[in-house]
C-alpha positions as CSV (number, residue, x, y, z in Angstrom):
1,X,92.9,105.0,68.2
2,X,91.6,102.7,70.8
3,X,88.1,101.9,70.8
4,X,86.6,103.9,74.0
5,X,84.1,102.0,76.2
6,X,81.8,103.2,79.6
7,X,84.1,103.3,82.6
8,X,87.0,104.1,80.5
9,X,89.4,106.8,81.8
10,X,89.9,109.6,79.6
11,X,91.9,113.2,79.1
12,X,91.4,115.9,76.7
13,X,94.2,116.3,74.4
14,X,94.4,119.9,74.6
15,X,93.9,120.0,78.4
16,X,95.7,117.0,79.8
17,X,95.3,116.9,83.5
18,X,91.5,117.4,82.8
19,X,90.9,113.8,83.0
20,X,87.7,111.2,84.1
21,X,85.8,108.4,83.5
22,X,83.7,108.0,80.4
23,X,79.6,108.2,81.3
24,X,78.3,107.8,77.6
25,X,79.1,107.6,74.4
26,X,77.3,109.1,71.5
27,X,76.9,109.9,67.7
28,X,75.7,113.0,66.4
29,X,75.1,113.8,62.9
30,X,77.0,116.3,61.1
31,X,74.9,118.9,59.4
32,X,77.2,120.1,57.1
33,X,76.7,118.9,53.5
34,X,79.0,117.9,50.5
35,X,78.2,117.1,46.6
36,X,79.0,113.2,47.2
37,X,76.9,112.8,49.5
38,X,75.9,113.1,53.4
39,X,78.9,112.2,56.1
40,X,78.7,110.0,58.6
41,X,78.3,110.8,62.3
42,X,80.3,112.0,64.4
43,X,81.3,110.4,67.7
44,X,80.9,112.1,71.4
45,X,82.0,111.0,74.8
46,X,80.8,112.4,78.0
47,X,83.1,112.0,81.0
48,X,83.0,113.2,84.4
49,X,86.1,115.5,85.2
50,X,88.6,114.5,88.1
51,X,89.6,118.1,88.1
52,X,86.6,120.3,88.2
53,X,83.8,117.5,88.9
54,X,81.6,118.9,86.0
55,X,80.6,116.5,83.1
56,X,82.5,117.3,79.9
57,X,81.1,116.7,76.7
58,X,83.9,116.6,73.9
59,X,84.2,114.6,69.9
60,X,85.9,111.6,69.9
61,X,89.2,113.2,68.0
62,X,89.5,115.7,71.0
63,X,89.8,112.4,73.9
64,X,92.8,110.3,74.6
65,X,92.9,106.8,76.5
66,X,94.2,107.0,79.9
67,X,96.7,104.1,81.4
């Protein structure tokens, strides 16, 4: 995975053509618990869409790098 910065262009993985330029980049902790211990947290982009003009917030592991 390529380390995302601001101004980076973007698509969703599910949703190709649903693409834009990153606007900020976020963690979020995860709430959900486990016996070893707490997890670490979770990364989210925001990206203005091309296609629709709305911002999209998605996780990290649902945005591709764009050429």
């Amino acid at each position: 995975m390529k380390h995302l910065r601001v101004g980076d262009k973007v698509c969703m993985v599910n949703h190709m053509s649903n693409k834009g330029k990153i606007t900020e980049i976020y963690y979020k902790t995860v709430t959900h618990g486990s016996s070893n211990g707490s997890f670490s947290k979770m990364m989210w982009i925001k990206f203005v869409s091309i296609l629709t003009g709305t911002v999209i917030e998605a996780k990290r592991q649902d945005v591709m790098f764009v050429d």
